[in-house]
C-alpha positions as a printed Julia matrix, in Angstrom:
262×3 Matrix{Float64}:
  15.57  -25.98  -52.38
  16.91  -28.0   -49.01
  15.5   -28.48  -46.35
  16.82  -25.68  -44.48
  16.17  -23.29  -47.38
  12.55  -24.49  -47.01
  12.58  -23.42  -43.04
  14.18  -20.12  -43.74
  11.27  -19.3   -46.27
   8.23  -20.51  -43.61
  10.52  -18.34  -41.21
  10.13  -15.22  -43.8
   6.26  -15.25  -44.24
   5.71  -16.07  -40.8
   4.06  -12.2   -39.18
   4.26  -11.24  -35.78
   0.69  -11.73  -33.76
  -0.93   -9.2   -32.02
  -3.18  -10.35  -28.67
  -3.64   -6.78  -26.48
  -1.17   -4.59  -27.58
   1.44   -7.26  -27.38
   3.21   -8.02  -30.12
   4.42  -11.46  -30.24
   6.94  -12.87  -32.26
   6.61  -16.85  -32.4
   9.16  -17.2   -35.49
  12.03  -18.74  -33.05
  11.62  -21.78  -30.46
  10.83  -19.42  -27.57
   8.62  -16.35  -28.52
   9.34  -12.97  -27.73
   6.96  -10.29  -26.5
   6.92   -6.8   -27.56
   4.36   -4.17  -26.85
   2.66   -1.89  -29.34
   4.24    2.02  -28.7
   0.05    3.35  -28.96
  -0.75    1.3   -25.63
   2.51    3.07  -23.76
   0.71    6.48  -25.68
  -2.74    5.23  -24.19
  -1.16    4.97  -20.98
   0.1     8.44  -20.74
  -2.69   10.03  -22.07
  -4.72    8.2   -18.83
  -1.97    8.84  -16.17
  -1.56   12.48  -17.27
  -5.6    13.0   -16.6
  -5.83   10.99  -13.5
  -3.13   11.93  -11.77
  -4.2    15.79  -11.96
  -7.05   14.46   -9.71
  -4.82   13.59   -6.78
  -4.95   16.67   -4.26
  -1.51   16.85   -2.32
   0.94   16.51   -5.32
   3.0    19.32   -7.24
   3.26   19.08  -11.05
   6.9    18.3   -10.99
   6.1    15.51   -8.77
   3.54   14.09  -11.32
   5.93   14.42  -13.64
   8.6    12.39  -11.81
   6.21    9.51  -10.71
   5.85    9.8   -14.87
   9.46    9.33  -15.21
   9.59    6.31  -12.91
   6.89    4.58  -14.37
   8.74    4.86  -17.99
  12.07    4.04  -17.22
  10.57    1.17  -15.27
  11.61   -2.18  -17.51
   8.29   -2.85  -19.68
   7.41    0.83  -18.3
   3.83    0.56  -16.84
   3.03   -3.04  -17.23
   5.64   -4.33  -15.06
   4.02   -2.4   -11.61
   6.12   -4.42   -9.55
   8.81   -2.37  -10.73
   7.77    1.1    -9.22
   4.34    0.41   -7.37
   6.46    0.26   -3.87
   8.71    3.22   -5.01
   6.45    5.15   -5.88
   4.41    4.45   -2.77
   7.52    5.44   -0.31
   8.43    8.51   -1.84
   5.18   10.66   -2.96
   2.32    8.99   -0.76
   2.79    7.59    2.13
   3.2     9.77    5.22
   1.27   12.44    3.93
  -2.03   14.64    3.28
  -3.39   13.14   -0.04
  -6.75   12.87   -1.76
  -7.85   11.11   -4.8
 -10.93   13.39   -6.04
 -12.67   10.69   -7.75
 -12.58    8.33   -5.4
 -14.5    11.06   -2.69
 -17.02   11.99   -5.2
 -17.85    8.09   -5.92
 -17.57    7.41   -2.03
 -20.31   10.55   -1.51
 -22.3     8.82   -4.01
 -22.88    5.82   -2.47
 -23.4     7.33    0.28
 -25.92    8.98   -0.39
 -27.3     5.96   -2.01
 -27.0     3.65    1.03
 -25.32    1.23   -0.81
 -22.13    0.42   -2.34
 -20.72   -1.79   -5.02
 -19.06   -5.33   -3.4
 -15.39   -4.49   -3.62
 -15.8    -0.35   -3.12
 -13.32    0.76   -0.7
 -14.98    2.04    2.44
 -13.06    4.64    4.2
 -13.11    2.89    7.99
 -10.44    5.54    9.73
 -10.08    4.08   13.49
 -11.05    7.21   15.76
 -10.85    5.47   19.34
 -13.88    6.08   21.81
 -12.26    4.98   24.88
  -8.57    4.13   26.38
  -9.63    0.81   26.46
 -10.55    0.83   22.52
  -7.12    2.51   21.58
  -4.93   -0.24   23.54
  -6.98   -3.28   22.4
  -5.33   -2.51   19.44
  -1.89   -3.65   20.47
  -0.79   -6.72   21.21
   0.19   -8.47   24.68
   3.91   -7.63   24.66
   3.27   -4.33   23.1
   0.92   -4.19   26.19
   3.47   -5.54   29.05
   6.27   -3.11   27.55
   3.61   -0.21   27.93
   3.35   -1.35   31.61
   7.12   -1.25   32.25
   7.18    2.19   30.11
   5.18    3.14   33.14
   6.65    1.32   35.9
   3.5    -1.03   36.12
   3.69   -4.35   38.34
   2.31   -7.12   36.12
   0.23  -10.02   38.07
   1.78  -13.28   37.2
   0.39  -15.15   33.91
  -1.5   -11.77   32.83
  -3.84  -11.87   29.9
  -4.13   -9.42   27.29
  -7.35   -8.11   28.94
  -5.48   -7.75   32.19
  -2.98   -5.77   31.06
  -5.85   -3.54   29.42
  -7.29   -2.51   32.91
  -3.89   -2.18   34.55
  -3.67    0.65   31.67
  -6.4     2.02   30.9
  -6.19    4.67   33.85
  -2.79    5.65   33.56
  -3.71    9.44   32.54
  -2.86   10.29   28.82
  -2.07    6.52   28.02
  -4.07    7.33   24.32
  -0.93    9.73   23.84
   1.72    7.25   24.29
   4.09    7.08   21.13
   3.12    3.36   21.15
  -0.68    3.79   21.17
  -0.51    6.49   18.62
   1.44    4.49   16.01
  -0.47    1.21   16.44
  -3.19    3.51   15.21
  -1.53    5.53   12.96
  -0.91    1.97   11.42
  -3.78    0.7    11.38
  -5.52    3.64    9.37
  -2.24    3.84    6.9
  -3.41    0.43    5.84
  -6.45    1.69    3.81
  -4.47    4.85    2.55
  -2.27    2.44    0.84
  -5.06    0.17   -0.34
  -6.47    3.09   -1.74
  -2.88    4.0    -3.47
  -2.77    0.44   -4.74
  -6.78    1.1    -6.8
  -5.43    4.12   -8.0
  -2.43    3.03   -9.73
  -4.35   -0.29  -10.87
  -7.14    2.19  -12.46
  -4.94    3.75  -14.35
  -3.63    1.08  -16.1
  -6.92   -0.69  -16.85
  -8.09    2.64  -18.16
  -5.21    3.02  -20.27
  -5.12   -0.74  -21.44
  -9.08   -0.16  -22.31
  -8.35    3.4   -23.96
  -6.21    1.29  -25.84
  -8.65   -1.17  -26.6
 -11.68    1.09  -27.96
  -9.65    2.82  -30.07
  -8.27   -0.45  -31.77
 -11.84   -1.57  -32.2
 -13.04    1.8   -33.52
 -10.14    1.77  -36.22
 -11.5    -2.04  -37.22
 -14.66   -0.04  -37.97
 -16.71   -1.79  -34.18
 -19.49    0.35  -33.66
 -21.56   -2.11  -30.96
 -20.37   -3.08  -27.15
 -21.33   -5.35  -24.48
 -20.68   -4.79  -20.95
 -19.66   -7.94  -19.42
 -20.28   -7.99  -15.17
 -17.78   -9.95  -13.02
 -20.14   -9.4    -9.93
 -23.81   -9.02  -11.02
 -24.97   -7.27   -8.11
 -22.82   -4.12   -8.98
 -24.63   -3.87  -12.66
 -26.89   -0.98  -10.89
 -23.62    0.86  -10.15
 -21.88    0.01  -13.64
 -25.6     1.4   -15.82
 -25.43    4.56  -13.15
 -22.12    5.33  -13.9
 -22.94    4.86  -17.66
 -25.8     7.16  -17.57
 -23.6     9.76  -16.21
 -20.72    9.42  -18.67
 -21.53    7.07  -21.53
 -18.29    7.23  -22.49
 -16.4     6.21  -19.62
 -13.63    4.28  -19.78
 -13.3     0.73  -17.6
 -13.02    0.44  -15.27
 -16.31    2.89  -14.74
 -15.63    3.85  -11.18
 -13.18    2.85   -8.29
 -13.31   -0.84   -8.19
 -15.35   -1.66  -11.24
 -14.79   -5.21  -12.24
 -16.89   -4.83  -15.72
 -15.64   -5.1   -19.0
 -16.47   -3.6   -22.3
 -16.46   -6.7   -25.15
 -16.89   -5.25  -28.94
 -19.42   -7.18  -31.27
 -18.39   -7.37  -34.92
 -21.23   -8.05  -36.93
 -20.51  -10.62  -40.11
């Protein structure tokens, strides 16, 4: 046999690896990654259930966001490739409410304490005129002040401008007020959005996960804590559902490690 005979046998026996669902083939000088169908399955089965618990969108909608996600190149693990579209077109600028989320949020609540990267809902309600515009910004300020044929005093600060405006009656209303703090508020909507979609695919990649481990015959588990101080919230949620996928609740930074015993 030659040399290159010899290479093209190594080349036969060599098997594809498989780290996380991701097949990778390392028989060529660059390798070339290619996903196991069950985690796409894993995936679906997880979207299918948590997107049911969004209030505010139709079935057919689900199914489209479905349809963008899987024609998506690498489908759900590229999110870069429909995070933003699916943002625009079925949740922003409108009434929407992740069920979940408001049960955990009532929870803690209730508790008095929340786990250290929980979303708080912090919705900007404005007490006073003077609260609403020290939201905007000094030239947002001085064209509210020719909007209402205001006289500026030369070199005016921000806080100037403030109590030039503040009694102009209805100011609160003003198309520019309103949208500074329509703006402000959309900013944790679309956090919120953004936890959502990353939840599902965590849950899906750890649906994935268990089951591989329960097919290699893993019966044991160790919950590894990112942030120690939210293992109280992690054993709660535990207690509740001990079968609960990762991440646990909105948030959840913990991880679920199988043990083989030898």
């Amino acid at each position: 046999m030659g040399i290159f005979g010899f290479f093209k046998s190594i080349r036969k026996k060599e098997e594809p690896v498989i780290e996380n669902g991701i097949q990778i083939n390392s028989n060529n000088s660059m390798p070339t990654i290619k996903p196991e169908n069950e985690i796409f399955e894993c995936y679906d089965e997880i979207f299918k259930e948590m997107i049911s618990d969004i209030s505010g969108l139709s079935q057919n909608e689900a199914k489209e966001i479905n349809f963008i996600i899987k024609k998506c190149d690498g489908g759900f693990l590229n999110m870069g490739g429909y995070h933003s579209i699916v943002w625009e077109k079925y949740f922003k600028g409108r009434k929407w409410q992740w069920k979940e989320y408001e049960e955990w949020s009532s929870t803690f609540e209730k508790l008095g304490k929340f786990p250290s990267n929980f979303p708080k809902k912090n919705e900007f309600v404005p007490a006073t005129s003077e609260d609403a515009l020290s939201q905007l910004n000094a030239s947002e300020l001085k064209a509210l002040c020719a909007e209402n044929q205001l006289t500026l005093p030369q070199k005016a600060k921000k806080n100037d401008l403030i109590e030039l405006l503040k009694v102009v009656p209805n100011i609160t209303k003003s198309p520019l007020v309103t949208s500074k703090i329509d703006e402000l508020n959309s900013r944790f909507v679309y956090n919120l959005y953004s936890l959502f979609m990353r939840t599902i695919n965590f849950r899906g990649k750890s649906l994935y996960d268990t089951r591989r481990s329960e097919k290699i015959g893993v019966k044991k588990f160790n919950i590894l804590h990112t942030f120690e101080e939210d293992r109280e919230f992690v054993e709660m949620a535990l207690r509740i559902n001990p079968d609960a996928l990762h991440p646990v609740f909105p948030s959840d930074m913990s991880i679920k490690k199988p043990i083989i015993d030898f």
